[in-house]
C-alpha positions in Angstrom: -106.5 -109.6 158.8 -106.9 -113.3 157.8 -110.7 -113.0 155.3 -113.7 -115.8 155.9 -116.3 -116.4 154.3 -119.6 -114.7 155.4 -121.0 -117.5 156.4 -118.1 -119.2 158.5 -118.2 -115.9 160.4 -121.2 -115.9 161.6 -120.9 -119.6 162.4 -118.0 -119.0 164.6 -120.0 -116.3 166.3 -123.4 -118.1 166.8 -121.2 -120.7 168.3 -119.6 -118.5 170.4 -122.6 -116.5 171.0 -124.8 -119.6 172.3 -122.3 -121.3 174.5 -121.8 -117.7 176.6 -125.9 -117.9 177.0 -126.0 -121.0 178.1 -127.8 -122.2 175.3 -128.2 -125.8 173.4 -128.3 -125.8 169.4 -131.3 -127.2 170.4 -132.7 -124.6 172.5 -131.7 -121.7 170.4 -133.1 -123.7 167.2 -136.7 -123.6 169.0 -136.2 -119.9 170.3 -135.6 -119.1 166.6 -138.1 -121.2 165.3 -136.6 -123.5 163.3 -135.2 -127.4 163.1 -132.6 -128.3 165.0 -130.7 -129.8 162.4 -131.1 -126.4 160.6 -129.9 -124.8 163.4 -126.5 -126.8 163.1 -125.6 -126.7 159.8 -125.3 -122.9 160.6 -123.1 -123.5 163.2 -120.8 -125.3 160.7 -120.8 -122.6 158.3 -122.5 -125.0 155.6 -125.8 -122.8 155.2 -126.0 -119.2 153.7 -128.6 -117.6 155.8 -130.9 -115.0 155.1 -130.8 -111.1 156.8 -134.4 -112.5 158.3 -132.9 -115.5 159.9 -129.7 -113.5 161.1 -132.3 -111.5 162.2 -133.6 -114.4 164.4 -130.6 -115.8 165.6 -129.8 -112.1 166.7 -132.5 -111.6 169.0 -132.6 -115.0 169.9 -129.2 -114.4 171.5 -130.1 -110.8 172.6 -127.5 -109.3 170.8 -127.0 -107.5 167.5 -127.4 -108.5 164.2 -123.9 -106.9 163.2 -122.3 -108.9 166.3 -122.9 -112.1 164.2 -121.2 -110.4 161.1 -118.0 -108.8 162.9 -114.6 -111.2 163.1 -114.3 -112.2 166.6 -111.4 -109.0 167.3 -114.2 -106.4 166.9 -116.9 -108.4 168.2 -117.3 -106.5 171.7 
C-alpha cells in the first residue's frame, strides 16, 4: 500500500467526491460555507483542514466523514 499524506488523501477524494455529485468547486465551496479559492487549495492537497471543515465537506457531499479519509481501494 503506497502511504499519502493526510491531506492529499482527502484531496483526491473531495475531488472525486464532487465530480460524482455533479458539483463545482464553486458550488460545493458555498454549500460548505467558505471561499472558493479555499475550497480549491483543498482540492490540491495544499491546506490541512480541520475535523470541523471535514466535517463540512462531508455533509456537503452527503457522505461520510471517514469516506474522505479512506485511500480510494476502501473507499466504497
Amino acid at each position: 500500500m503506497v502511504t499519502r499524506k493526510l491531506n492529499e488523501l482527502v484531496a483526491l477524494n473531495l475531488k472525486r467526491l464532487r465530480q460524482d455529485a455533479g458539483l463545482s468547486q464553486e458550488e460545493l465551496a458555498e454549500r460548505c460555507g467558505v471561499h472558493r479559492t479555499y475550497m480549491g487549495s483543498v482540492e490540491r492537497g495544499e491546506r490541512n483542514i480541520t475535523l470541523d471543515t471535514l466535517q463540512r465537506i462531508a455533509q456537503s457531499l452527503n457522505v461520510e466523514p471517514l469516506s474522505l479519509l479512506r485511500p480510494a481501494d476502501q473507499s466504497r
